[in-house]
C-alpha positions as CSV (number, residue, x, y, z in Angstrom):
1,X,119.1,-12.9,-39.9
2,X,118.4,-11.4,-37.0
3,X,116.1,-9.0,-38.3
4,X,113.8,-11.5,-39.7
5,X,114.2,-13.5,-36.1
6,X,112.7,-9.8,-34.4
7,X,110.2,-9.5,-37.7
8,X,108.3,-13.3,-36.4
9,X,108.8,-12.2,-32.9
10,X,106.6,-9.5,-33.3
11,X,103.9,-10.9,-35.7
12,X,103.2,-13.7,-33.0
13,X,102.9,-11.2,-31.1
14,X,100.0,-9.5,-33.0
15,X,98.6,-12.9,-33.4
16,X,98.5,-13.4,-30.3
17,X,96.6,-10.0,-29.0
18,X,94.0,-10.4,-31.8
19,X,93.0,-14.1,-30.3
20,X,93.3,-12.7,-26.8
21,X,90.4,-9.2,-28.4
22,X,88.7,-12.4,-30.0
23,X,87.8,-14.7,-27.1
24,X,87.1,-11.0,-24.7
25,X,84.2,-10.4,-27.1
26,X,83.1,-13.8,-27.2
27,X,83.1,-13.8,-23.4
28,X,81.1,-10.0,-23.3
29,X,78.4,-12.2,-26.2
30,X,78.1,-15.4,-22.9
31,X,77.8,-12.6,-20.7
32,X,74.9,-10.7,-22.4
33,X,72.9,-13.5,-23.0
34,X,72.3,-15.2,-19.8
35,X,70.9,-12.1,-18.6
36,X,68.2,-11.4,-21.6
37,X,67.1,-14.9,-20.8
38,X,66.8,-14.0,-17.3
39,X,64.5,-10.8,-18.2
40,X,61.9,-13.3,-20.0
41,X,61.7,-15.6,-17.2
42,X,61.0,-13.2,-14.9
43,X,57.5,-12.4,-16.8
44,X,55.9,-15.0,-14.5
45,X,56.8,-13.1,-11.5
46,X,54.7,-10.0,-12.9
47,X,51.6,-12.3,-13.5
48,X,52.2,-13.5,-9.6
49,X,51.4,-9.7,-8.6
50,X,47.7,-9.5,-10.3
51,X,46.9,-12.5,-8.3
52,X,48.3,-15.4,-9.5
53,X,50.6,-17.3,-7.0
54,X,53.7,-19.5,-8.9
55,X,51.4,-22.8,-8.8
56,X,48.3,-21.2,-10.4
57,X,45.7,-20.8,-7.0
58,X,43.8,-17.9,-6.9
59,X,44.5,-15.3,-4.5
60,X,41.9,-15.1,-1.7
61,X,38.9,-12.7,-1.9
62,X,37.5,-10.6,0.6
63,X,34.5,-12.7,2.6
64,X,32.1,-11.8,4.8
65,X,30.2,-14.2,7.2
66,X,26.5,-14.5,7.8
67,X,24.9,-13.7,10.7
68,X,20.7,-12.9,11.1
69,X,20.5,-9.5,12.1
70,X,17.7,-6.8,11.7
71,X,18.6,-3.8,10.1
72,X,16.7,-0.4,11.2
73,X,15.5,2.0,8.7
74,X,13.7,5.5,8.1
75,X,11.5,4.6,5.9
76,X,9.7,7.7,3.8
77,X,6.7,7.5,1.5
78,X,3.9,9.8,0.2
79,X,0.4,10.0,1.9
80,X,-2.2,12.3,1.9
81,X,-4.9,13.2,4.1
82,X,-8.8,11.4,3.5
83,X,-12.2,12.6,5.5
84,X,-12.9,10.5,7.9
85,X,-16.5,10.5,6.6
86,X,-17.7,11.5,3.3
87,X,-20.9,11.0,1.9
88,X,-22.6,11.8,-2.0
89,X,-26.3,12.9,-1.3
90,X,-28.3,11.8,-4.3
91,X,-32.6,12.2,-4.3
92,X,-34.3,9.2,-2.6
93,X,-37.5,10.1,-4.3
94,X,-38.6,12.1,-8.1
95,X,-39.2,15.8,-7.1
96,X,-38.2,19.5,-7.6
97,X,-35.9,21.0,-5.4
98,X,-38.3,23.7,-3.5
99,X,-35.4,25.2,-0.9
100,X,-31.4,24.7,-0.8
101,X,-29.7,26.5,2.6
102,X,-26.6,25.4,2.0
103,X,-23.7,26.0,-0.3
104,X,-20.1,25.2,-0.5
105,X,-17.8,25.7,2.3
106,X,-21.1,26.0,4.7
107,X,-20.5,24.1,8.8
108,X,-23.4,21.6,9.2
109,X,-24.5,19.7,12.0
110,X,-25.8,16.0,12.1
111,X,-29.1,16.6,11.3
112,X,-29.7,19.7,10.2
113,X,-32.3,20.2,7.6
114,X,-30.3,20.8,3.8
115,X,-32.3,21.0,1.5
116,X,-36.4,20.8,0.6
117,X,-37.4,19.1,-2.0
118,X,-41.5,18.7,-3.2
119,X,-43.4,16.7,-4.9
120,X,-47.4,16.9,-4.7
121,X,-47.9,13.3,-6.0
122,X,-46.2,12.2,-3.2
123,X,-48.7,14.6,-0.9
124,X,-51.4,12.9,-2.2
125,X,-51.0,9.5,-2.1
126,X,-49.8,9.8,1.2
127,X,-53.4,11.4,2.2
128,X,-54.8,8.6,0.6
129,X,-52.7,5.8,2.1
130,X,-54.4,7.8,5.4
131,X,-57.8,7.6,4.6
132,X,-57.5,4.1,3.5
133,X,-56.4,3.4,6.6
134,X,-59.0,5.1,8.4
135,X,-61.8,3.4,6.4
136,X,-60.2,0.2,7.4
137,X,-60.0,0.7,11.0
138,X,-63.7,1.2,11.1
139,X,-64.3,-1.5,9.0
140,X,-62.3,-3.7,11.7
141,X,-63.9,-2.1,14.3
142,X,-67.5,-2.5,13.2
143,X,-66.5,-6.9,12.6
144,X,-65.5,-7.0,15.9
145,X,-68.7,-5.4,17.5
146,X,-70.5,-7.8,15.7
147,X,-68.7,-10.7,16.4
148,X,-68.9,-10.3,20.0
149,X,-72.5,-9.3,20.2
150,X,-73.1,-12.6,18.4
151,X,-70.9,-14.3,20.4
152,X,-72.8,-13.3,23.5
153,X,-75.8,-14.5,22.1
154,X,-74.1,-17.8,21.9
155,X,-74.4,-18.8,25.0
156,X,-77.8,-19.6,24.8
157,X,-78.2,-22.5,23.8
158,X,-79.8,-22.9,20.0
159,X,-80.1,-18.6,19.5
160,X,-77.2,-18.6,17.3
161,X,-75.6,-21.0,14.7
162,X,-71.9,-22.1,14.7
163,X,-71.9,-21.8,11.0
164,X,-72.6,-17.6,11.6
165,X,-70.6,-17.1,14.8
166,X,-67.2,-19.0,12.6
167,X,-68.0,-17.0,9.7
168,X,-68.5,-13.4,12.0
169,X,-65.2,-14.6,13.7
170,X,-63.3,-14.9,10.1
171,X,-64.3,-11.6,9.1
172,X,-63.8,-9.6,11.9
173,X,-59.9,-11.3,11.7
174,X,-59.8,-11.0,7.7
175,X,-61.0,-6.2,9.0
176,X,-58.3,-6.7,11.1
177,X,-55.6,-8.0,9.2
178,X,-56.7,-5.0,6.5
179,X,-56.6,-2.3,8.7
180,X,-53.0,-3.6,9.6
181,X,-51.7,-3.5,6.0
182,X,-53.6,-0.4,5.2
183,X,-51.8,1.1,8.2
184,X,-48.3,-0.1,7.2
185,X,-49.1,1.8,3.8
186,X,-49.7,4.8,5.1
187,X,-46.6,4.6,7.4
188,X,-44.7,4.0,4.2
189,X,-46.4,6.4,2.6
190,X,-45.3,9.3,5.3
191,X,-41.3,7.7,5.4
192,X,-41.5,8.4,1.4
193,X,-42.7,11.8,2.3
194,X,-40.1,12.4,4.3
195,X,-37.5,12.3,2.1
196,X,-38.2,15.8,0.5
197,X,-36.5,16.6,3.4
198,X,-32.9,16.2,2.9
199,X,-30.7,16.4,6.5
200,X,-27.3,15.9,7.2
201,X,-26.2,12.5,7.9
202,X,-23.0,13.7,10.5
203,X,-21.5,17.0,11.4
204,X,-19.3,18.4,8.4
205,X,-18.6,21.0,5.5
206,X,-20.3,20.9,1.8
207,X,-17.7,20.3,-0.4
208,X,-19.8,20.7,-3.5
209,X,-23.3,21.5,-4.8
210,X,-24.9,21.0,-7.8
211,X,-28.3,21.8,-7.6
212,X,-30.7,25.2,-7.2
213,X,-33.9,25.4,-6.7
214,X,-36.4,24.5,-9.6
215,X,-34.1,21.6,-10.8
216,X,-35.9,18.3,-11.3
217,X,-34.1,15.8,-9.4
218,X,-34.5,11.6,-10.1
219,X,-34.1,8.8,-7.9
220,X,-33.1,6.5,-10.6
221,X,-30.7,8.4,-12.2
222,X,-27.4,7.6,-10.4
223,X,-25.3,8.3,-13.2
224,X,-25.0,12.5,-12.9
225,X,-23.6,14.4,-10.5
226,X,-24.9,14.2,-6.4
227,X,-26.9,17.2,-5.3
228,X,-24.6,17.6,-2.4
229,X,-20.9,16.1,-1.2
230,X,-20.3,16.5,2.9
231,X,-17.1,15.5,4.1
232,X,-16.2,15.7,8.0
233,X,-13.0,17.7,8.1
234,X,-13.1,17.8,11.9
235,X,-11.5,14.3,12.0
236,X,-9.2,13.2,8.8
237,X,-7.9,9.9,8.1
238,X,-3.4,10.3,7.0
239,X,-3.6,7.2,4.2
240,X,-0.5,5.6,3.4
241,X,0.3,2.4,1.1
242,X,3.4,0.9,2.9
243,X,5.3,-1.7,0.3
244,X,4.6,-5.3,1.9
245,X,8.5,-5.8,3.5
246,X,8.1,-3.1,5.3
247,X,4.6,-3.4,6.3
248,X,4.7,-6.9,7.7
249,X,7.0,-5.4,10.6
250,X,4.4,-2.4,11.7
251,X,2.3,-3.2,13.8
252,X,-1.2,-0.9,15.5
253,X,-0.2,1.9,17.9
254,X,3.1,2.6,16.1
255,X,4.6,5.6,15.9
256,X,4.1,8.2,12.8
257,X,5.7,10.9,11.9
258,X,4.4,13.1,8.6
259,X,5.0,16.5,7.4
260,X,2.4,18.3,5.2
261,X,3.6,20.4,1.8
262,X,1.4,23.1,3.3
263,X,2.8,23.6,6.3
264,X,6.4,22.7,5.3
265,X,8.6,22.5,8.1
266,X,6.2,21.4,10.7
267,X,6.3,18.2,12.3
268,X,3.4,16.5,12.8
269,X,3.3,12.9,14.7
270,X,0.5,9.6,15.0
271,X,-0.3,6.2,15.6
272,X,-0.9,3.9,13.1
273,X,-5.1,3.4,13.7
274,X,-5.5,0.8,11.1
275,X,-4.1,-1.9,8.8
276,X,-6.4,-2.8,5.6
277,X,-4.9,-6.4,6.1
278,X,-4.9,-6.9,2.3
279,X,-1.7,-6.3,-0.5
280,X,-2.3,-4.4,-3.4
281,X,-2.1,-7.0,-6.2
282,X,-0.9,-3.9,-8.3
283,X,1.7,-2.0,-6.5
284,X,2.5,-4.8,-4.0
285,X,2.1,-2.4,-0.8
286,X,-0.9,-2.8,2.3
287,X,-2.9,0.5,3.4
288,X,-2.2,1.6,6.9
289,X,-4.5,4.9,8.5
290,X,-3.9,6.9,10.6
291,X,-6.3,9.5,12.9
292,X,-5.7,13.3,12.4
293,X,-7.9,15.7,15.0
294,X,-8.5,19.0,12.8
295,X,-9.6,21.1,15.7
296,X,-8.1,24.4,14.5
297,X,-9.6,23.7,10.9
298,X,-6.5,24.2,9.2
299,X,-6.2,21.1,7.6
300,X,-7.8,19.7,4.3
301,X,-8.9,16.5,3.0
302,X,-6.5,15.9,-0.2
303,X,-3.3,17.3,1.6
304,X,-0.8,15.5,0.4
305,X,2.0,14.4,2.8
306,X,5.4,12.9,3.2
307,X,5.3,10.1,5.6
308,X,8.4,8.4,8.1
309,X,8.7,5.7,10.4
310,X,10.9,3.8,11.8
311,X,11.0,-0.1,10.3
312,X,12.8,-2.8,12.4
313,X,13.6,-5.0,9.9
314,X,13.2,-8.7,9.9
315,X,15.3,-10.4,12.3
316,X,15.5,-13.5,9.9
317,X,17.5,-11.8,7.6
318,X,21.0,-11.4,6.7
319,X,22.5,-7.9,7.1
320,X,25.8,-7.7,4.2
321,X,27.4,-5.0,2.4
322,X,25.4,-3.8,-0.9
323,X,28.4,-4.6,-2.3
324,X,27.6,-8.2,-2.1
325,X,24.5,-8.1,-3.7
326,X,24.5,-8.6,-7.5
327,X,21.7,-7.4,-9.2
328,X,20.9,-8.2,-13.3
329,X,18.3,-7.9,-15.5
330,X,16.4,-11.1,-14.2
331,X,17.6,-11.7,-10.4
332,X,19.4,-10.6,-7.7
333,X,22.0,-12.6,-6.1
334,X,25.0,-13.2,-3.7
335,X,28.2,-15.5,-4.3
336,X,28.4,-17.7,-1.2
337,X,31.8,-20.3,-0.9
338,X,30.6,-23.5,-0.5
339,X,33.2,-26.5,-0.2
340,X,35.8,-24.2,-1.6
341,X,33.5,-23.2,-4.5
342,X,31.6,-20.2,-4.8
343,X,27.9,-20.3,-5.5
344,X,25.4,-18.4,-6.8
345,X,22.1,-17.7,-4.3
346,X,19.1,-16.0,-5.3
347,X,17.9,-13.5,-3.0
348,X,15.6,-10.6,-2.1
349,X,16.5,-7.6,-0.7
350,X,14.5,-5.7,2.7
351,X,15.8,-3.2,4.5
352,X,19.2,-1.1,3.7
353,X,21.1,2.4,4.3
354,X,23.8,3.4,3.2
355,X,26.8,0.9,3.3
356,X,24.6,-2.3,4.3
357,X,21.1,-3.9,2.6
358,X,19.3,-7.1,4.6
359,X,19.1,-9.9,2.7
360,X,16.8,-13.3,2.7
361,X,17.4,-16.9,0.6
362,X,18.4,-20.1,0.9
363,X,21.4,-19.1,3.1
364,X,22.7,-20.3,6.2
365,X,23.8,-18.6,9.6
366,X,27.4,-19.0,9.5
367,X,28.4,-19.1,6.0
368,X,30.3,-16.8,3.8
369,X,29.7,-14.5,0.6
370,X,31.8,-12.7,-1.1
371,X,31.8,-9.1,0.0
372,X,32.6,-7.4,-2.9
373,X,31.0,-9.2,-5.9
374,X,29.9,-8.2,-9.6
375,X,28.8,-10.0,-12.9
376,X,32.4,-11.5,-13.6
377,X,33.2,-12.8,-9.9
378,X,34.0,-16.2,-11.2
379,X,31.3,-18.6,-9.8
């Protein structure tokens, strides 16, 4: 009896210790769980760190405020070095070229006699045009003898008729107005004459002939090649097309500095001398010249040359990081917060270096862009 007391005694006992492992592994399961939910929840928190605060807003990006600035540059652009003066000598008259006494690379002076040219048709009708004109100056002088011989006679009363002394009176004027015209013939005859003689127009160097002597030469045709080309290479013109932002800053008397592939390494410095005042419809860029004194000789016209110069800027711009300027396909732009939205605003660009870039549009002082923007900045 006692043994099946001890026997229940001890299976409650194992009851009771497989309830108690029971309800531990239910409370392990309550444990477990709470903290896998906890994991998922805390997935917002990650999102929070790219930006994103608990309520949605958008973290703040990096501005930059707008203030009109200028912003200095070295500018550098190609050139190249121009004659000051350069002439194409074509025939004036028809003739054959008699004498040439100069060539290529020959030093002429202002004046000095080139090349000869002849033509005897010319000779003559120049000796004509002077005989004519002798003839006539007789012919005057003879009318107006006349007329004043029967002019004196006049002045008695009823020797001479005023129907003669008119008509002496006409023709001595109609002799002298002859004589005139005849004279004015032959001068043009002896300035025609002159133009066998070819001189030099201004001091220089023949840069290229294309004529010897015997060649027929013609005043009307224009289309071949010039008998002579003289450049003056004493005085050169530096030519540069500066594009219009920049140009509208420069002003006369600024300074120039240029260095010559020829001479690499050699500095070389001027004042801008002129401004052509007109924009290249093409290339969008105004001529500016400069003088260069060749004294020494040992520059060339066609030298080609790299040009730099300070530009100021325009102290109407905006001066922002590049990184704030967008630029696509079709414009160029910055992202400016207005009202606690950003904007797009069209822009153009001027002057830049390295880190910074002036800009211009329908911007205020004051306001703020984005400083570092791109295609997907939200707008």
């Amino acid at each position: 009896m006692n043994y099946y007391k001890n026997l229940g005694v001890t299976a409650l006992a194992v009851w009771c210790l497989g309830m108690i492992g029971g309800c531990g592994s239910s409370a392990g399961e309550g444990a477990s769980s709470p903290g896998g939910t906890a994991a998922v929840k805390g997935t917002p928190g990650a999102q929070a760190s790219t930006g994103t605060a608990a309520g949605g807003a958008t973290a703040p990006v990096e501005r930059v405020r707008l203030v009109r600035s200028a912003l200095p540059q070295l500018v550098k652009l190609p050139g190249q070095l121009a004659s000051f003066e350069e002439v194409s000598i074509f025939p004036k008259v028809n003739g054959y070229v008699k004498d040439v006494w100069v060539d290529v690379g020959s030093h002429v002076k202002r004046g000095q006699l080139l090349m000869q040219l002849e033509a005897p048709e010319l000779q003559q009708a120049t000796t004509q045009a002077k005989e004519q004109y002798a003839q006539a100056q007789l012919n005057a002088t003879i009318s107006e003898q006349n007329y004043e011989r029967m002019r004196q006679a006049a002045e008695t009363p009823g020797a001479v008729s005023p129907m003669n002394l008119a008509s002496l009176k006409a023709k001595a004027d109609a002799d002298s107005a002859l004589c005139n015209a005849e004279k004015a013939n032959w001068q043009m005859q002896e300035a025609i004459l002159g133009y066998l003689r070819v001189t030099a127009p201004f001091d220089g160097v023949i840069s290229e002939r294309n004529v010897h002597p015997g060649a027929l030469v013609s005043a009307e045709s224009r289309d071949s090649k010039p008998m002579l080309e003289l450049r003056q290479v004493d005085h050169l013109r530096l030519q540069v097309d500066i594009p219009e932002g920049v140009a509208a800053g420069l002003q006369d008397k600024d300074t120039i500095t240029f260095y010559l592939s020829a001479y690499p390494g050699q500095k070389r410095t001027g004042h801008i001398a002129r401004k052509s005042d007109l924009v290249n419809s093409t290339y969008r860029a105004e001529r500016m010249e400069m003088d260069v004194y060749n004294h020494d000789g040992k520059l060339a016209p066609g030298m080609y040359a790299d040009v730099l110069f300070d530009s100021k800027g325009n102290p109407d711009a905006f001066t922002v990081p590049k990184t704030a300027v967008v630029t696509s396909t079709d414009r160029k732009y910055v992202i400016a917060i207005r009202t606690g939205k950003m904007v797009k605003v069209d822009v153009a660009t001027g002057n830049e270096s390295a880190s910074q870039v002036e800009i211009t549009g329908d911007l205020q002082s004051g306001e703020e862009v984005v400083a570092k923007a791109n295609d997907e900045t939200a707008p």
